[in-house]
N, C-alpha and C positions, 0 to 999 in steps of 0.2 A: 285267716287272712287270704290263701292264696285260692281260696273256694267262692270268697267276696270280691275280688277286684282283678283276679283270671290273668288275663293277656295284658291288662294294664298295669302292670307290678313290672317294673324296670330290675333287669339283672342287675348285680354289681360289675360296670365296666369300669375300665381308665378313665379316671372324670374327666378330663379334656375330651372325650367321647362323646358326652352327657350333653350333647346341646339340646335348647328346643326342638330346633328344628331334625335331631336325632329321634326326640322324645314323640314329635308327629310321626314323621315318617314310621316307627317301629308301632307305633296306635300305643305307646306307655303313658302313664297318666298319675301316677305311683311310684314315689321312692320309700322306701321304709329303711330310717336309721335304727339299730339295737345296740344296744350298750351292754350288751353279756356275748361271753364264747357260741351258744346257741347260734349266733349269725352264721357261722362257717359252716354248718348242716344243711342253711336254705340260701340257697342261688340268689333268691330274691331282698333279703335282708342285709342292708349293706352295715360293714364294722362302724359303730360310734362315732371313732375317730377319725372317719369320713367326712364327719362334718360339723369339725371345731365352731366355739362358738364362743371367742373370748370374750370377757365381760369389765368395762372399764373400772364399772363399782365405783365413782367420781361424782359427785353435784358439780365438776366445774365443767363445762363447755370445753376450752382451751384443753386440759389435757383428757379430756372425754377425743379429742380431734387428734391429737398428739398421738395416741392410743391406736386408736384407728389405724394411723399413717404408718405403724412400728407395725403391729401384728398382717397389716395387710401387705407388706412388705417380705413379711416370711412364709406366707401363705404359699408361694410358689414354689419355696420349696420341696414341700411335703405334699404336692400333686393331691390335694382336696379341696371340694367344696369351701367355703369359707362362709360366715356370718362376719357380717360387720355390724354390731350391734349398735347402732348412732341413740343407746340411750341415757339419761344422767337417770342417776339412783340417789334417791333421795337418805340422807343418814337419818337416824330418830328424831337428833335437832333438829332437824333441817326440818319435820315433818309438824313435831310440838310447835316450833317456832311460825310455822304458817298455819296453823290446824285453820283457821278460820276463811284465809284466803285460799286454800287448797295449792295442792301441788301443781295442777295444771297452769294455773296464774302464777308462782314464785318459779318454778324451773324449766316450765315448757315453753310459754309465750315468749319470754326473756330472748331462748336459747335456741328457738327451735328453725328460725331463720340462718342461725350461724350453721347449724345442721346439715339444714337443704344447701344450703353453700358449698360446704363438703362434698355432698352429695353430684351435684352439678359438676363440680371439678375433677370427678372421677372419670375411669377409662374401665367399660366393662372387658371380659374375658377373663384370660388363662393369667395374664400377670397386674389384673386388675380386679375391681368387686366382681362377686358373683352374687349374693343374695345379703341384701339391707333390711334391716329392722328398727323399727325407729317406733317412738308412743305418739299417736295425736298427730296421726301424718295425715289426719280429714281437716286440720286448721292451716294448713300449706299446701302447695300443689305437689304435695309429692309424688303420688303414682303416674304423674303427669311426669315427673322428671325421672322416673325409674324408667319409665317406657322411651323417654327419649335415650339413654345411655343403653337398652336394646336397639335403638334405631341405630345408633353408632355403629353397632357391629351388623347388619344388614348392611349399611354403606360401607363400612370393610370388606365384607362377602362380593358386594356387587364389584367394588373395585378390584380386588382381587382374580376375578371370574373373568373381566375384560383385559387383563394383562397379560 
């Protein structure tokens, strides 16, 4: 690992530390999370539970959202990365029972606006998301609204900077 991607391998800092714009300025381009003790031997492998990634495990929208709003709430606790995982999980019924219409059309189309809804109403940083995962975010403008809740925090920085 540290012989393929060199200077571009990010230590483990203080996540509040972890900005992009830390990630330019240092030329890193690489986090690697590990899920075994090994981590504590290499500088460059940060601990697992670094970067929680709760999982609603729901077909319903509403507390798929619910979910969200609760874990993303404790997140700031525990000074880590965060996953906001904005997906529904289909149970075996749920999959037999659409087999022919597929999943994308019974849980995604339905659902998938209530999602980016979520999504828009957030506030990026330290007591807000950090990194969103969603299925079939090419049928929404999503990366179009992730990049704008980045812009948020450039116009926090600029205002901040002028005070």
């Amino acid at each position: 690992i540290r012989s393929a991607f060199g200077s571009k391998l990010c230590s483990v800092e203080c996540v509040e530390y972890v900005t992009l714009q830390y990630m330019w300025e240092k030329k890193h381009q690489v986090l690697i999370f590990y899920h075994y003790p090994l981590c504590r031997e290499f500088p460059f492998l940060w601990p697992g539970n670094k970067m929680p990634a709760p999982w609603a495990n729901t077909t319903n929208v509403h507390k798929l959202i619910q979910f969200l709003e609760t874990t993303l709430e404790e997140r700031s606790r525990y000074g880590t990365f965060h996953v906001s995982q904005a997906i529904l999980t289909p149970r075996v019924k749920t999959i037999a029972r659409h087999l022919i219409r597929g999943l994308k059309n019974t849980l995604v189309h339905r659902n998938l606006p209530m999602i980016l809804n979520w999504v828009k109403a957030q506030k990026p940083g330290v007591m807000g998301v950090n990194i969103i995962t969603s299925d079939f975010v090419e049928l929404v403008d999503f990366a179009a609204t992730v990049i704008a809740l980045n812009d948020l925090l450039l116009e926090e920085d600029e205002s901040t900077s002028k005070s």
